[in-house]
C-alpha positions, 0 to 999 in steps of 0.5 A: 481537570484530568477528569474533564480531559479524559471525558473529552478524548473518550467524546472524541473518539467516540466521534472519529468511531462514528464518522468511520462507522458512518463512511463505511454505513453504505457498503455495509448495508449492501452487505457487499465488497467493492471492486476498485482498480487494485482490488484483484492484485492485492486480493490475490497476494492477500489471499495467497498468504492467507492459504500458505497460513491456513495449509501451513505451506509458506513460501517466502517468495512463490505465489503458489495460490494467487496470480494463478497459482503461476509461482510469481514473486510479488509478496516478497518485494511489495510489503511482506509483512503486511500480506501476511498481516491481511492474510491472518486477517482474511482468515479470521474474516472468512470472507472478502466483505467482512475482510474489507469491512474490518480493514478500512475499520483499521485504516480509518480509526488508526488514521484518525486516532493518529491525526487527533494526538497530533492535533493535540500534541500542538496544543489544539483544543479538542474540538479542532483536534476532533475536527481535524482528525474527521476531515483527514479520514473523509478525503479521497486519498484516505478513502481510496483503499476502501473505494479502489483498494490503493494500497498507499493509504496505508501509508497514510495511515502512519502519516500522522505518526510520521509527523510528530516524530518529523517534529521531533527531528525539528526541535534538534535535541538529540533526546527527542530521537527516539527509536519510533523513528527506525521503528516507522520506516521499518514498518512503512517499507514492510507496508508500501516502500513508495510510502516510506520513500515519500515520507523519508522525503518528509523528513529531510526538511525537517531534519535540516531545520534539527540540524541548525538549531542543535546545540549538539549535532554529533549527539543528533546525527548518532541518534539518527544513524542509530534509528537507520540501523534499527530500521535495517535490521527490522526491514532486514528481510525485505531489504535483502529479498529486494536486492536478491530479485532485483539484481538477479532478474530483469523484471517487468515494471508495474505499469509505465505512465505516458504522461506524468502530469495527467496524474497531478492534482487538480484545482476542482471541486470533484475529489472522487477521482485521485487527482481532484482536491475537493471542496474541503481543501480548497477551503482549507488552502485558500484559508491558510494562505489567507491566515498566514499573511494576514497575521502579524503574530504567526507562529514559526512552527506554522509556517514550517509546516505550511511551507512543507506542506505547500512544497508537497502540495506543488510536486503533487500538482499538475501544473509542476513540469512533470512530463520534463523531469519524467523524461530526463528521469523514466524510472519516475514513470514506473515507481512514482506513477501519480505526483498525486501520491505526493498529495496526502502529505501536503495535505496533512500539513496544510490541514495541521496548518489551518487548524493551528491558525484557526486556533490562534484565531480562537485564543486571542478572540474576546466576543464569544460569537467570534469564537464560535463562528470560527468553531462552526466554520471547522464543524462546516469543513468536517461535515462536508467533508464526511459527505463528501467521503461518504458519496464517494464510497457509495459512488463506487459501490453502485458503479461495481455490480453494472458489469457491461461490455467487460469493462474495468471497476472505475473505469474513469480512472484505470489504466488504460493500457489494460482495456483493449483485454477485458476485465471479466471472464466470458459469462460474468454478470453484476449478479453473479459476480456480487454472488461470488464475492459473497461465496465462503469460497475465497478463491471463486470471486479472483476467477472472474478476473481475466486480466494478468497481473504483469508486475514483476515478471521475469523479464527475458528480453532485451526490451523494456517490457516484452511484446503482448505481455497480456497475450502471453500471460493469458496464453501461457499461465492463466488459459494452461492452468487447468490441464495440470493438477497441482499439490502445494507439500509442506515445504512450499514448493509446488508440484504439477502432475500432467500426462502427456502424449508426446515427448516435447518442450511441454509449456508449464503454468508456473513462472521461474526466475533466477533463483528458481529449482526446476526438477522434473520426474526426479532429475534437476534440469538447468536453464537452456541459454536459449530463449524457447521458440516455436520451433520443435526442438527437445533439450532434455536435462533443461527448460527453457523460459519465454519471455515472461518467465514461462515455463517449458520443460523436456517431458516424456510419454505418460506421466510427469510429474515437475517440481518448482521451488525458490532456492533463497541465498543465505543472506536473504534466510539471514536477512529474514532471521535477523528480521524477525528477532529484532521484531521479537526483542522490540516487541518483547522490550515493549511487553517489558516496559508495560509490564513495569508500568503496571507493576508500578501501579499496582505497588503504589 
């Protein structure tokens, strides 16, 4: 018997392995990356913890490569870890296709590997398991990373992971909290924290559930409180970066949405946009709700899982008064964006739901044509759904190369605030820009991008966001850059080396926050109260800041040389160490228990 199961879960991964393969088939053939709404803001973080590690120059904090070499913190307060991660990724790559390639190849078959051991931990046959596992990898809130580099699906990519231990909460005995709980969280806030934040929400109705049916709560909420704490000291570093930057700046936000449920999902057929469901899950929910009313014998298990997951499946849609709750709560506008972001977890548990059902199905069938009518019908839905998968990623690969009037890559989709600024520097065609994606030369690709990446720049105004943000970025960093030369030593600092005319207020490509050390030919200056302005005053011993966060210093006739660099308070340097040590001892705890087992073994 362990024979015949270990031969079927080497088939079925072999199938999830094939349908990534055959997902991926049409970018590979192209030999070329794809350029999707996100792919310049997370190159540019990716590739600037790339340099730091191949220079042996890190900066926690200072994007000293990416975003124009401008110092602006993004890595530090958007998943930390993980750039670095893809950072090492890039570097063992050595080129933006191959890193593509080889990161959706992590994305699907970690996604995929994840849905199958739920499926079979809930007593699936492999067949549906497989099945499952293939139609959760094919949808578009999978395929977004590799279609428009969304850095959510790496979120989901834990998802299923996130629902066994969600199970595991449901039971209510406090010896199925383990510590993969902490572990999960910790990893999700060094991933994506709109992730983590959704799968918290995840987690509290199964809690609840936990919560009445145990037998010995106090042992449960210690359990719990425990797997908090580990997932604190994990995400140590991340936690205490945020509060640092958050509470000491005034930042500008990611993008602000005008309307809230434009971002919900849609009943339709079309799921290449991120708000459409497709056909797959329409099949599937309308299945579900079918199953779940018309069978008498329904497990309880499946219905908590079905309600949760049509609980999501209500705030991930447009119909759900969005617009309402924006307005009585606007940060929803900046953090959240899309309720759509809400889909993927409805749409794992519906998934977990019907297959759980079509099993049922299959156990109390007797004629074997019954059987296997409902088998052919989840054989239907998964190919399908890798047609479905794969025209999307093809769609989007053919509209990334026809570079015209300077428009956005998916242009349907992308933001539209950003338009009226271009996308692509004067003279970039498709030809040329498909030639520097394939260029060694990583920088060269990111150059072609005009657009200012705005998120989390210092915010020096009284305002929510300031006035022609794009205007002042372009003008103050992107378009100033070349004039200055630029080293980045060992200590991760940055310095600028320019000559000047004139003794003036001189406007300086790097951008400075709070904690930020200005020191200019050899003196530290401090920050003027005033904001800069046009007019022609010189305060020496001080700079002064735009609106952005811009730079201008008090520089002299001839040479100077500045040096910017990012002073951490202790307990962010604490918050770090405590960080990497409990990796360290988790992982060195991992190493310890592989190597018992293996001792184990081998005396036997």
């Amino acid at each position: 018997m362990k024979r015949i199961n270990n031969k079927a879960n080497i088939f079925s991964g072999v199938m999830i392995v094939i349908t990534a393969f055959i997902l991926l088939s049409f970018q590979i053939f192209a030999g070329k990356p794809i350029i999707g709404y996100d792919t310049f803001f997370h190159f540019n973080r990716i590739y600037d913890t790339a340099m730091q590690l191949d220079h042996h120059t890190i900066n926690y904090f200072m994007s000293n490569y990416g975003y124009s070499q401008s110092g602006q913190i993004v890595n530090a307060v958007y998943g930390p870890y993980m750039a670095y991660f893809l950072g090492l990724l890039l570097l063992i790559t050595h080129s933006w296709f191959w890193f593509q390639i080889v990161s959706d190849l992590i994305l699907l078959l970690v996604g995929g590997l994840g849905a199958f051991l739920l499926f079979r931990r809930l007593k699936l046959n492999h067949f549906l398991a497989t099945t499952g596992a293939i139609i959760f990898i094919s949808q578009n809130f999978f395929t977004f990373w590799i279609t428009s580099a969304a850095f959510l699906d790496w979120g989901v990519m834990l998802l299923p992971y996130a629902v066994m231990i969600a199970l595991n909460l449901a039971d209510g005995s406090p010896k199925r909290i383990h510590y993969t709980l902490g572990l999960l969280v910790a990893l999700l806030l060094e991933i994506h924290v709109l992730s983590a934040v959704i799968t918290i929400l995840l987690f509290i109705p199964f809690f609840l559930v936990g919560m009445i049916r145990s037998k010995a709560r106090l042992k449960y909420l210690k359990r719990i409180c425990l797997n908090i704490l580990l997932a604190m000291l994990l995400a140590a570093n991340y936690l205490f970066a945020f509060v640092n930057v958050f509470f000491n700046n005034q930042l500008v936000p990611p993008f602000t949405v005008s309307n809230l449920q434009e971002g919900g999902m849609q009943f339709i057929w079309d799921n290449s946009l991120q708000t459409g469901i497709g056909w797959v899950f329409i099949f599937i929910i309308v299945a579900q709700i079918f199953l779940i009313i018309i069978n008498t014998y329904r497990e309880k298990l499946n219905m908590l899982i079905t309600t949760v997951g049509l609980v999501f499946f209500s705030l991930s849609s447009a119909s759900f008064p969005w617009n309402t709750i924006g307005k009585q709560i606007p940060i929803l506008q900046e953090f959240l964006q899309f309720p759509s972001r809400f889909w993927s977890v409805a749409a794992l548990l519906l998934l977990t739901g019907f297959l759980m059902s079509l099993h049922q199905l299959v156990e109390n069938s007797t004629p074997r044509l019954q059987k296997n009518t409902y088998y052919a019908f989840a054989g239907f839905l998964a190919i399908l759904a890798i047609i479905i998968g794969t025209g999307n990623v093809r769609q989007q690969l053919n509209n990334n190369w026809q570079v015209k009037h300077n428009e956005a890559p998916q242009k349907r989709v992308y933001a539209k605030h950003l338009l009226p600024y271009g996308f692509y520097a004067e003279g970039v065609t498709g030809t040329s820009l498909a030639k520097d994606f394939r260029s060694s030369n990583l920088r060269k690709p990111l150059d072609d991008d005009i657009r200012g990446v705005t998120d989390y720049l210092p915010n020096e105004t009284n305002k929510r966001q300031p006035d022609r943000i794009q205007e002042q970025y372009t003008a103050q960093i992107m378009a100033n850059n070349p004039d200055f030369k630029r080293t980045v030593p060992s200590g991760g600092q940055v310095k600028l080396t320019w000559n000047n005319e004139m003794q003036q207020m001189q406007s300086v490509p790097a951008i400075v926050y709070a904690n930020s050390r200005v020191e200019l030919n050899g003196q530290l200056l401090t920050k003027k109260n005033t904001k800069y302005t046009d007019e022609e005053h010189f305060y020496p011993n001080h700079y002064q800041t735009s609106d952005i966060g811009a730079l201008y210093v008090p520089a002299k006739v001839g040479k100077n040389v500045l040096s910017v660099s990012y002073e951490a308070p202790w307990y962010v340097n604490w918050g770090i160490t405590i960080s990497v040590i409990s990796w360290l001892t988790l992982v060195g705890y991992f190493l310890f228990k592989g190597f018992l087992k293996i001792e184990k073994f081998i005396l036997k």
